[in-house]
N, C-alpha and C positions, 0 to 999 in steps of 0.2 A: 789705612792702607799707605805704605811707604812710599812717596814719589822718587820716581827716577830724576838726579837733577845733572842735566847736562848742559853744556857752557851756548848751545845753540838755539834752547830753547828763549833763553835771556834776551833774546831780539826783539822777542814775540812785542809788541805796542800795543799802542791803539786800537779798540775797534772802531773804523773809520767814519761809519755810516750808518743807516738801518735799512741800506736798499739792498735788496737780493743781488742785483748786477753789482753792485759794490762787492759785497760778500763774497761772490763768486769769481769775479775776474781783478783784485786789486787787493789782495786780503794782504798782511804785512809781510809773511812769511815766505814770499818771492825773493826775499833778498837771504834767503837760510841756502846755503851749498848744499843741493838735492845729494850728492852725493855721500857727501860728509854724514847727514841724514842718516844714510841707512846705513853707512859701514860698518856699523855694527847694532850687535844685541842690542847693547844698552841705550845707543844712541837713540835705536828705530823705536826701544821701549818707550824709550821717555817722549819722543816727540807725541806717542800715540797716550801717553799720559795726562796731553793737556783732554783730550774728550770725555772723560772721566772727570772733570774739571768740568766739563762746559753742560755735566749732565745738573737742570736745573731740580734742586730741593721745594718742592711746594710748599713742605713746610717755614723754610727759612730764606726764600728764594727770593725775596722782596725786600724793599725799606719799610714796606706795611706787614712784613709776615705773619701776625695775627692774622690779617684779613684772604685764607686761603680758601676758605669754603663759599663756592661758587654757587652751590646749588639751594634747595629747600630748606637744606640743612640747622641752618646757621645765619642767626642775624646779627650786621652789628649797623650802628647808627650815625656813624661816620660817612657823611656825604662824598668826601674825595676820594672813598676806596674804590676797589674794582669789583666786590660783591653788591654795594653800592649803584656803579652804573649797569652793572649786568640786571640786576632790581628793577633799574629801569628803563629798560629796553636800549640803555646807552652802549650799544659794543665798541662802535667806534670811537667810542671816547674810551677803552681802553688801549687805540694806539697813541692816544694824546697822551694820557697821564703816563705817570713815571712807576708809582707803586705799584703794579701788580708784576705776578713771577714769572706773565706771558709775556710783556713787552722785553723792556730795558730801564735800568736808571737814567736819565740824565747826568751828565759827569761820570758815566761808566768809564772806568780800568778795566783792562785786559791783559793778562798775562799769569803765566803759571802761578807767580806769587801770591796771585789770587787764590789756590787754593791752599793754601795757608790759613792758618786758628787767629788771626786776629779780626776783631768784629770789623772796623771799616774795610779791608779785602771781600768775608764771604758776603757783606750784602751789598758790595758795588759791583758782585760777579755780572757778566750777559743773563737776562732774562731768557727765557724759552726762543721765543723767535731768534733772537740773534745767538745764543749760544747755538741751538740745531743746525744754521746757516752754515755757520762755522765749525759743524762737527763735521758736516754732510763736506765739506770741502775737506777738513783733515783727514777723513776717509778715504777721499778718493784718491788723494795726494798719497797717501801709501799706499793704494792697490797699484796706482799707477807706479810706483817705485821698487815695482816686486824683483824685475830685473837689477837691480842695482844692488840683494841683499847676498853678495856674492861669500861676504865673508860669515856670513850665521847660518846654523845650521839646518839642517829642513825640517825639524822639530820647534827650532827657532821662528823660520820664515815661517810656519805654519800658523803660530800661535799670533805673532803681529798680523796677519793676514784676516786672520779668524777675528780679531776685534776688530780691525778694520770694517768687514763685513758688518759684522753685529752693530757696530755704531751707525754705519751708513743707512740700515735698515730700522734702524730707534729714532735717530735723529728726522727722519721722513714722518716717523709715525709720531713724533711732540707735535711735528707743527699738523698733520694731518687731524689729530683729536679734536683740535680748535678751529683750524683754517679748512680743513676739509681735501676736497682731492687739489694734489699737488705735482709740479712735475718731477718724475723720479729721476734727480741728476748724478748720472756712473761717469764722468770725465771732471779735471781740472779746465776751469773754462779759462779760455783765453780765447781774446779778440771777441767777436760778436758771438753772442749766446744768448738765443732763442729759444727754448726748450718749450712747446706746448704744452696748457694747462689739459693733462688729461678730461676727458668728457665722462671720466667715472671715477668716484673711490675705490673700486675695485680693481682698473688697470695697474694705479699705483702698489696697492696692496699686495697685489700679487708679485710683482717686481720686489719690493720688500722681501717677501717669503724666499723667493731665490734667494737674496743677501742671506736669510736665515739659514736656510740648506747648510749654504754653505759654510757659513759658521758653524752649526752643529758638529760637520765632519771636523773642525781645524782645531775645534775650542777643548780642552782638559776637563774633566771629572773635575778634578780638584789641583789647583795651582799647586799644590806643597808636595805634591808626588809626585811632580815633574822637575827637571834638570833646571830651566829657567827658575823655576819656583821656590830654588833653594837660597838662592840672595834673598828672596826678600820672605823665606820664612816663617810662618806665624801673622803674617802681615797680610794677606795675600784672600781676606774675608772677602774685600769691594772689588776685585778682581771678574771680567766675566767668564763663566763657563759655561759648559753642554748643556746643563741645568733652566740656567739662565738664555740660553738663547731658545730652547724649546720653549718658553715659560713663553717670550716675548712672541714669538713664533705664534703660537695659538691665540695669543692676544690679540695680535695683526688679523688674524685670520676670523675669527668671535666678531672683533669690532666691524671690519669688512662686509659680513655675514649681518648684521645687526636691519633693522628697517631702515632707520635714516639712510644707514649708506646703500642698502638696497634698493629702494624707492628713489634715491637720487634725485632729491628733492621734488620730487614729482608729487600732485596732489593724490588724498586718497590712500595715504599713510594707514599703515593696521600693524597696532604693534607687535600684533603676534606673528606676522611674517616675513620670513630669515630667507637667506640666501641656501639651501640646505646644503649644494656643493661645497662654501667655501665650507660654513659649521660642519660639517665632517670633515674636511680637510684640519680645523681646529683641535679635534677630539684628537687626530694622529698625534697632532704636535702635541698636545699636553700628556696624552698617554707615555711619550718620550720623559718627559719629568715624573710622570708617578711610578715610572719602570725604575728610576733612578733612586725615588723616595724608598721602592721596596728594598733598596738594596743596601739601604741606610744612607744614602745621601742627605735626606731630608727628612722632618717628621712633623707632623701634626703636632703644638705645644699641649699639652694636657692642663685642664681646668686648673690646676693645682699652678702651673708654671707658665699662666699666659702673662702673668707681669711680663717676663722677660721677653719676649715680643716687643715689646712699649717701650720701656724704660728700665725694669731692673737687670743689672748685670753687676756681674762678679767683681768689676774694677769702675773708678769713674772715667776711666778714658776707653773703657770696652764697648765695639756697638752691639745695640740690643738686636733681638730679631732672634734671636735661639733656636733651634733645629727649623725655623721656619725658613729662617733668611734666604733669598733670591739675589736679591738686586735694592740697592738702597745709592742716595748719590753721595760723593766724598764730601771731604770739610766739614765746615759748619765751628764759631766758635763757641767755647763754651755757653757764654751767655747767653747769645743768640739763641743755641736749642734749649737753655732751658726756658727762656723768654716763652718761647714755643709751647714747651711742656705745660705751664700755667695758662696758659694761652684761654681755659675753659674754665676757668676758677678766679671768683673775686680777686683782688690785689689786695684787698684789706687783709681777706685771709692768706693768702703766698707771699705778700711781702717783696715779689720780681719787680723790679724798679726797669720801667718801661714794657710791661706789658699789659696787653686788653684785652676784656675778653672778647671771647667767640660767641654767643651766647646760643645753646639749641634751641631748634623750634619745637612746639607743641604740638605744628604738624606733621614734620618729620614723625619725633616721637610716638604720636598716639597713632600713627598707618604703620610703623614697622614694629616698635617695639613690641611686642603681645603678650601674652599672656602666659604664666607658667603649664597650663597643658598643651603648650604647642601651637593657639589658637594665635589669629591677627582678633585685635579689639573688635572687625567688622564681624568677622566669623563666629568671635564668641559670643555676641549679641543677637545673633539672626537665632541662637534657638536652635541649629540643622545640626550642631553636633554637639549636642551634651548638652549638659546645665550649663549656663551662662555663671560666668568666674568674675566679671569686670564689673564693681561698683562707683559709677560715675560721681558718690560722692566722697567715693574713698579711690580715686585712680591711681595712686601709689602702693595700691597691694595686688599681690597675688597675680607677680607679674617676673613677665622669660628673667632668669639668673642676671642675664646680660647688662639688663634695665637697672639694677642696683650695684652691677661691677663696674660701671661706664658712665653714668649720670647720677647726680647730687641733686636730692630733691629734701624739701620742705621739710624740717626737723632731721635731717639724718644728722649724726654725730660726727664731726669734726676734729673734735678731739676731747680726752679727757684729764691732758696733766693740770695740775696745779696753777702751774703757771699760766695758763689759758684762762683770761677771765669769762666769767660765767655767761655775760650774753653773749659769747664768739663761740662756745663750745656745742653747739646747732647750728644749724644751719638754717637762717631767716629768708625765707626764698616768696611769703606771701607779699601779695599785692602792700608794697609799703613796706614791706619789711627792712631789716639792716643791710642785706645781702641782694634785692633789688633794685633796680636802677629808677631814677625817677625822670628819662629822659634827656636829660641836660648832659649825663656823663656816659660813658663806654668801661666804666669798671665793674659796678655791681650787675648782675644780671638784670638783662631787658625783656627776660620770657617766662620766667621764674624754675628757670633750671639751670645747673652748670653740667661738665663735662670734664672725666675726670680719667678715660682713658689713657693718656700720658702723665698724668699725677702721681709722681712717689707719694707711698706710703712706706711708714715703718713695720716690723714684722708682725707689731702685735697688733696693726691695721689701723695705727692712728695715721692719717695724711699729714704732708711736710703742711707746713705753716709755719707764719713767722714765730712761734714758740713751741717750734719742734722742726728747726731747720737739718732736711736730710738731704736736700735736692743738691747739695753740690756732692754724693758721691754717684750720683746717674745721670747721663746724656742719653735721652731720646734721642730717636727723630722716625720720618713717617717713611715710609719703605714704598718705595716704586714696585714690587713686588714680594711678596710670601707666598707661604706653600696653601695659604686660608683661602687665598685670591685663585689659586689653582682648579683648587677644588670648587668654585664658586662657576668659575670660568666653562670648565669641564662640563660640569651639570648643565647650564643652559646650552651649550654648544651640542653635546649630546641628546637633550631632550628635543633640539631643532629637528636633529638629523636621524635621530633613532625613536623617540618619545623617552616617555619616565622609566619603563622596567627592562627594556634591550641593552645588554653591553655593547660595545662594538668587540670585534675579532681579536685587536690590539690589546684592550685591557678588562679585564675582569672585575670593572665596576660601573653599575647603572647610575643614571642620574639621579634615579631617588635613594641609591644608596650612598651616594656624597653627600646630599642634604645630610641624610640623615646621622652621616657621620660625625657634621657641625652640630647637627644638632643634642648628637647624644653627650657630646664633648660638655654641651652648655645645662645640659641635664634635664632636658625637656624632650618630649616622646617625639617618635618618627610623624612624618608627614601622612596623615590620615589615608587610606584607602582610595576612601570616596573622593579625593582632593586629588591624588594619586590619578584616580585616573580621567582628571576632565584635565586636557589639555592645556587649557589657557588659564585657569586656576593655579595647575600646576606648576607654571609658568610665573605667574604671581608670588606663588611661595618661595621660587629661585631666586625673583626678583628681591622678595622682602628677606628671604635670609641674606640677601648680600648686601641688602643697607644697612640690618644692621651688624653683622660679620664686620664690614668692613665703615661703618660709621666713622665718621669724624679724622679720615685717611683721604680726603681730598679726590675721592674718587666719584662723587655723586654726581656731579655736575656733568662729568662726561656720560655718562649711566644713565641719566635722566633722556639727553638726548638723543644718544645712541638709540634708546628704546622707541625715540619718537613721542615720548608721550609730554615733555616741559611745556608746553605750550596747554598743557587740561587742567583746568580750574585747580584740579585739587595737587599739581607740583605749583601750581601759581603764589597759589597763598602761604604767605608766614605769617605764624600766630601765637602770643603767646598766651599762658595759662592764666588766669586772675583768680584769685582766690583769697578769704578774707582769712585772719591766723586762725581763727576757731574751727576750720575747714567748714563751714556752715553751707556752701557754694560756691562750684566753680564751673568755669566760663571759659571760653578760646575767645581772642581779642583782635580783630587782625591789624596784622603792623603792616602789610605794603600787600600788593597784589601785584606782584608780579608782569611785567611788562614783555610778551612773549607770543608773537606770532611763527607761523612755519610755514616757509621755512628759515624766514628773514631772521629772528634771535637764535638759530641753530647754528650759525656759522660765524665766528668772528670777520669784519670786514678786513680786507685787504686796504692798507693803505694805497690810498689813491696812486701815486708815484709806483706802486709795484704794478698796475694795473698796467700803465702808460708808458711800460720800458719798451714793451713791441705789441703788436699786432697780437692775438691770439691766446690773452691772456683775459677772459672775463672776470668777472667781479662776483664776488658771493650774492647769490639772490636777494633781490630785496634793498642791494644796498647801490 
């Protein structure tokens, strides 16, 4: 996406502090001539350009960007990260440390330049907390400048307005996923500012969704068919629109809806109970994006063409995401995402000079990944529906398409040129193996599996490796939204509000015809009848096709507790597989147990100092 560069943004400094009262009343941009600001298009475009800037990349958001997978996911063995202290019940030591993508660097820069392709800019950008800070004030700093946009046109002022909104209403909702209810601030503070911490996630939430409204009506189809949108052309992908602000819209409204934030930390948490007003108010807004999808806006990527989702695209400097694309954050330089891309695959075999891996759990894997008829491993084992498919001493067969397009397991083929010598052309993933970690290091796998959804491959399906180097003509990265997450969204918000087989009025699809839509895509049958129709089962299946739909996308950790359930033995444990080469026996091992009570590990803490700026401002439970 092309930045607007105008000579006012170049002011922009320091960010000062990491106190909200800082943030809000002292930010550098006081000394920018408000006027000057708006007087025009371009001017108003470009100030509103640095938010898009400040939206943070999970994938490459950090000095540790490897280490994004927060949840059950993914283990790695590096004591300073923040998957690390979340491991072990330490939240507050992710406002200490500097590596993760929720804080900040220390020695953090700030200013437009930062979103620029060089590696020391994208990873000394604002982490989550302070980049949202700072959107939520560049937000309101253009609504409140609306009077002053005298000279752009009312298609103009509509469209600056319309992101304005949408950012104000995103930025609320980063720090709400982590820090929980927050106060929803619509003014430029100056002088004393007090804002109460609302007494629910849902007062804020709902205040959001107005921002949302309102963007819907202001925001474009699509930037290239409009008057503004013909500067910048062909460029105009990471732009927000109608799409995208429905998308976010339902999100708001799903998560709100969710148990955590409907029980409101209160004991006696049940994860099967939703808020069912907001969850129908959620179905309206994503019905708004799949009205859109019908009309070719958007499309489901076919089995054939979900590379391009990930990583394969037509140019190396094209982003991926292919009829799916929503919403993805800017930047990022080359290295960085492909650093990323490897991010799940030995270094021995990629050859990415500074990356480590991710490594998946076992238990991640063996609760979601199932089985090629459609079954979870639990279900195919109990016997209730069919002959059982899973042989415990053969667990790499006969298993969902997913499991072998996404994960590298024990003898798969790596490659087979010449050039490749002969023990690297498999993959050595047992206990001991070449491609195993033996504890001491963070490169070979520590679970005995890799991960391989952002991994090029070449056409004829051999993976990039150091002797069949392709990775430099594709740039991943992980997408804040697709049309996959829509549909994932949709179903459980629908099945709250409606159950599995009712449409609602708006749009002419049930929730267990969304499953089943993913799932026909992946080539595995619809969701069973009998499954179909036991409530909370059915609910399970939502659950399990969105871990793995959306595996190894940074999204589990908020999922996990949204649901309420992080804190149950079985999100507790990571474990990996042991197994000897001869496959003679294998084992789950557990590498940490998880350190998670509720509701005290469901909310990151507030640094102390944000607590103590005034009266009225409590502290996340527990802490």
């Amino acid at each position: 996406m092309k930045n607007y560069k105008i000579k006012i943004l170049i002011v922009l400094g320091l960010i000062m502090s990491f106190s909200c009262e800082d943030y809000l009343d002292k930010a550098p941009e006081s000394i920018i001539d408000q006027e000057v600001a708006f007087s025009t298009f371009d001017n108003a475009q470009g100030f509103v350009e640095e938010m898009y800037a400040l939206v943070v990349d999970y994938g490459t958001g950090a000095h540790t960007f490897q280490d994004y997978l927060y949840g059950d996911d993914a283990y790695g063995n590096r004591t300073w990260k923040g998957s690390y202290q979340i491991d072990n019940g330490d939240l507050a030591g992710l406002n200490r440390a500097n590596y993760s993508y929720l804080t900040s660097w220390s020695n953090s820069t700030y200013g437009t330049s930062n979103a620029s392709t060089t590696q020391n800019n994208i990873s000394r950008r604002p982490g989550l907390w302070d980049g949202s800070l700072r959107g939520i004030r560049n937000a309101n700093m253009v609504l409140a400048s609306e009077d002053l946009m005298v000279n752009l046109s009312q298609e103009e002022k509509n469209i600056i307005l319309g992101q304005a909104y949408f950012f104000r209403a995103f930025f609320h909702n980063e720090i709400m996923k982590f820090w929980g209810r927050f106060p929803y601030i619509k003014e430029v503070a100056s002088g004393e500012f007090t804002p109460p911490r609302p007494a629910t996630y849902k007062e804020c939430a709902l205040e959001a969704n107005e921002d949302y409204k309102k963007a819907i009506a202001l925001l474009p189809v699509d930037w290239d068919n409009e008057s503004y949108g013909q500067k910048t052309l062909g460029e105009n992908r990471g732009r927000l629109t109608k799409g995208t602000a429905y998308a976010f819209q339902g999100k708001n409204l799903l998560f709100a809806a969710s148990p955590l934030m409907h029980f409101n930390n209160q004991p006696g948490i049940d994860t099967y109970t939703y808020d069912t007003e907001l969850a129908n108010m959620a179905v309206e807004a994503f019905a708004g994006i799949l009205k859109l999808k019908d009309q070719g806006r958007y499309a489901l990527a076919s089995w054939a063409n979900y590379d391009e989702v990930f990583w394969k695209t037509p140019t190396p400097t094209a982003w991926p995401g292919s009829t799916e694309f929503i919403f993805a954050a800017t930047g990022g330089d080359k290295t960085t995402l492909q650093r990323f891309m490897t991010a799940g695959v030995d270094r021995a075999i990629h050859g990415q000079s500074g990356s480590e891996i991710v490594s998946p759990t076992h238990n991640f894997i063996y609760n979601n990944f199932g089985m090629a008829n459609g079954l979870s491993i639990e279900d195919d084992l109990s016997g209730q529906y069919g002959p059982t498919t899973y042989n415990p001493l053969r667990p790499f067969e006969n298993r969902d398409p997913r499991f072998y397009r996404w994960l590298i397991v024990d003898r798969d083929v790596i490659g087979t040129k010449a050039t490749i010598p002969a023990n690297r052309r498999t993959a050595k993933l047992y206990t001991g193996g070449l491609n195993r970690s033996t504890g001491s290091d963070n490169q070979p796998s520590t679970t005995g599996y890799m991960h391989k959804k952002f991994y090029p491959r070449s056409d004829d399906g051999e993976l990039h490796s150091i002797w069949n180097n392709i990775i430099s003509q594709y740039v991943g990265m992980r997408l804040h939204m697709r049309l996959t997450d829509v549909y994932l969204m949709y179903a459980e918000a629908l099945h709250v509000a409606k159950g599995a087989t009712t449409a609602p009025a708006s749009y002419p699809l049930t929730a267990e015809g969304a499953i089943n839509a993913l799932r026909s895509r992946a080539g595995i049958p619809n969701v069973l009848p009998s499954i179909v129709s036991n409530s909370n089962k059915f609910m399970d299946e939502i659950r399990r096709e969105r871990s793995v739909e959306l595996s190894y996308e940074a999204h589990r950790w908020v999922d996990i507790r949204r649901w309420g359930v992080a804190h149950e033995e079985k999100y507790r444990r990571k474990t990996s597989l042991e197994f000897p080469q001869d496959w003679s026996s294998f084992s789950d091992n557990l590498l940490v147990e998880r350190v998670c009570e509720y509701p005290k590990h469901y909310w990151i803490p507030f640094e102390a100092k944000q607590t103590r700026i005034y009266e009225g401002f409590p502290q996340n439970p527990g802490w």
